[in-house]
C-alpha positions in Angstrom: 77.3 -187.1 -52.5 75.7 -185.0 -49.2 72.9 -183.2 -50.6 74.3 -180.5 -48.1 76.7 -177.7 -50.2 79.7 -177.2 -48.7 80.1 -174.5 -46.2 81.6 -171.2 -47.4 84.2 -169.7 -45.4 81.9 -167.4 -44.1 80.2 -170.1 -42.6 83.6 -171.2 -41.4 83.9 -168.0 -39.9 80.5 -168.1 -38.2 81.2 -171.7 -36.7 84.3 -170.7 -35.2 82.9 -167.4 -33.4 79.8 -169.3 -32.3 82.7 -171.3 -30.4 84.4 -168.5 -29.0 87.5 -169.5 -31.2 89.8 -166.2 -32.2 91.1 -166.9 -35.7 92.8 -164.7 -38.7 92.4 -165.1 -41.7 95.1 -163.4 -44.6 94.1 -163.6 -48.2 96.4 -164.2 -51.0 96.7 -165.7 -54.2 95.6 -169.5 -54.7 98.3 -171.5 -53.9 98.2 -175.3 -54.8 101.5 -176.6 -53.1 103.4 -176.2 -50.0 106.3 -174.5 -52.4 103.9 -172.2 -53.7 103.1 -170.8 -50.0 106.7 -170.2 -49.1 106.4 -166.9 -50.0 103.5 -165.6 -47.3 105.9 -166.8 -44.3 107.0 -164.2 -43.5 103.6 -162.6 -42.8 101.8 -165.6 -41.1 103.5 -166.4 -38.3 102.8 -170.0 -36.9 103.0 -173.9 -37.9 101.9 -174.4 -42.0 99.9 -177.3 -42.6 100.2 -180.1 -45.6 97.2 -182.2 -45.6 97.3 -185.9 -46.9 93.4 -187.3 -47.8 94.2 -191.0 -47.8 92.6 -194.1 -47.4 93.4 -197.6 -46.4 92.7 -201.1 -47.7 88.9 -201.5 -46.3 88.2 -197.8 -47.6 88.8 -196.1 -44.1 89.8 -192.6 -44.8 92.1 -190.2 -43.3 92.9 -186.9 -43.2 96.8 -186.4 -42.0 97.4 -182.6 -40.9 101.2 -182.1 -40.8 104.1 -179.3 -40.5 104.4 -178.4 -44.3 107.9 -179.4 -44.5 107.5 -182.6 -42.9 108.1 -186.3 -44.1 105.4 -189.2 -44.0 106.0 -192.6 -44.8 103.4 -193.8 -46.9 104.2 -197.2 -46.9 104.5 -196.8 -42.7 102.3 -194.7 -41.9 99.0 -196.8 -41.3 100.6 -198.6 -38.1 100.4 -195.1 -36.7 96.9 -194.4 -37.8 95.3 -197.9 -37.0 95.2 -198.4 -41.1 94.1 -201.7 -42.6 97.2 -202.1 -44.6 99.3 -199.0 -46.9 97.5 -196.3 -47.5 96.7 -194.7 -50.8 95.6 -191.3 -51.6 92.3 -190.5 -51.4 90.4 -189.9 -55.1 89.3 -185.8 -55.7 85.0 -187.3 -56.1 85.8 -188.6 -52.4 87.3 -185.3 -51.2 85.0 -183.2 -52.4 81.8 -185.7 -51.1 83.3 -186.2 -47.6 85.4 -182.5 -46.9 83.4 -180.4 -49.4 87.0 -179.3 -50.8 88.9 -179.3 -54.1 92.6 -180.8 -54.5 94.9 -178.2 -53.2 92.8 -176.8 -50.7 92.7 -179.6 -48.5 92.1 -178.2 -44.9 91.9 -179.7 -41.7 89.1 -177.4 -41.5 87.2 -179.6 -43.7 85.5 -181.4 -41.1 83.0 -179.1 -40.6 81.4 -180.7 -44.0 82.2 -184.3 -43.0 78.8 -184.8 -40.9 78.7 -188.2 -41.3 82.3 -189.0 -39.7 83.6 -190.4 -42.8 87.2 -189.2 -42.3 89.5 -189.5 -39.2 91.4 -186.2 -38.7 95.1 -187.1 -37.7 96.6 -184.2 -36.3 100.7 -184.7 -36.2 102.1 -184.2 -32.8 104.9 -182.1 -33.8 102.7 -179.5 -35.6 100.5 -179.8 -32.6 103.4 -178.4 -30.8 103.0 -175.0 -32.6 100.8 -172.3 -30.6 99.7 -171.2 -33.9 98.4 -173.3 -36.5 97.7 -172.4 -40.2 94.9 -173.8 -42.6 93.2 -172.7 -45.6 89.9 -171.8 -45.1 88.2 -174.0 -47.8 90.0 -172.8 -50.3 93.4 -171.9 -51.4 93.0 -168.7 -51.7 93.9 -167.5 -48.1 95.2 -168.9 -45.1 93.4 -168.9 -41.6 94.9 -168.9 -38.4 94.0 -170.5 -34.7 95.3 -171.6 -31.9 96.3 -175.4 -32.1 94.3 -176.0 -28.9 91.4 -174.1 -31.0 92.0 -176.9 -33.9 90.9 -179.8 -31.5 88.2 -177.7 -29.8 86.7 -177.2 -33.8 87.3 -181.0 -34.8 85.5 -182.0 -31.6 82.9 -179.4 -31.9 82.0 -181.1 -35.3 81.8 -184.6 -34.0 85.4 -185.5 -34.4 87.8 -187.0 -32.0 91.0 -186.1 -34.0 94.1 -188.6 -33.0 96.8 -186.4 -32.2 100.0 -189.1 -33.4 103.3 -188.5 -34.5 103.0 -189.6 -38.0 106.1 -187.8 -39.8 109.6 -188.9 -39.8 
């Protein structure tokens, strides 16, 4: 594991502003699935994120940003990505080492704790088509908001070229 802690949200926060990114951030109960967070639509405009933390048969791993409601094809989707054969889901110890976050707050926002490039952020091109997109900040306790533009600006300000790929069906 890093022997760097995670980053807080406030550290998040920080990153973002030293970028000149505007973002907005709503708190609200934890939330651990995508049915759970139905509820704060109405008062977070924008494109909601599910995050998939996968890896492929030589260990690659992924991190697949889509539009909550939208379908992947697991046993598909690593012709997209440039996988080495199916995916699988990536284990919790893995998460945690490589994004510094829990299962069910999986954030594309993570990258800002994945210094050594372990992951490849794969940003779905129909969520990218969103002016606004949604992540948790690190946790699941609140939802942050930023311009999808702003997304790719952070992932490459962190050392990461995300792919930007349609990946749902």
């Amino acid at each position: 594991m890093s022997e760097n802690a995670p980053k807080t949200r406030e550290e998040l926060f920080a990153f973002l502003d030293s970028l000149g990114i505007a973002h907005k951030t709503i708190d609200h109960a934890p939330v651990f699935t995508v049915a759970e967070s139905v509820a704060l639509r109405d008062e977070i405009p924008g494109g909601h994120t599910k995050n998939l933390f996968v890896k492929d048969k030589k260990d690659r791993y992924f991190l697949l940003t889509v539009e909550e409601n939208a379908a992947v094809d697991l046993k598909q989707v690593h012709n997209a990505i440039g996988g080495s054969g199916r995916v699988s889901f990536g284990r919790a110890e893995k998460l945690m080492e490589y994004l510094g976050v829990a299962p069910g707050s999986v954030t594309a926002f993570g990258a800002i704790n994945d210094t050594a490039e372990n992951v490849t952020f794969v940003l779905d091109a129909e969520l990218m088509r969103e002016e606004i997109v949604n992540c948790h900040p690190l946790s699941n306790d609140a939802t942050t908001s930023i311009a999808s533009s702003d997304l790719i600006r952070f992932m490459e300000a962190t050392g990461h070229k995300p792919l930007v790929l349609k990946v749902t069906s």
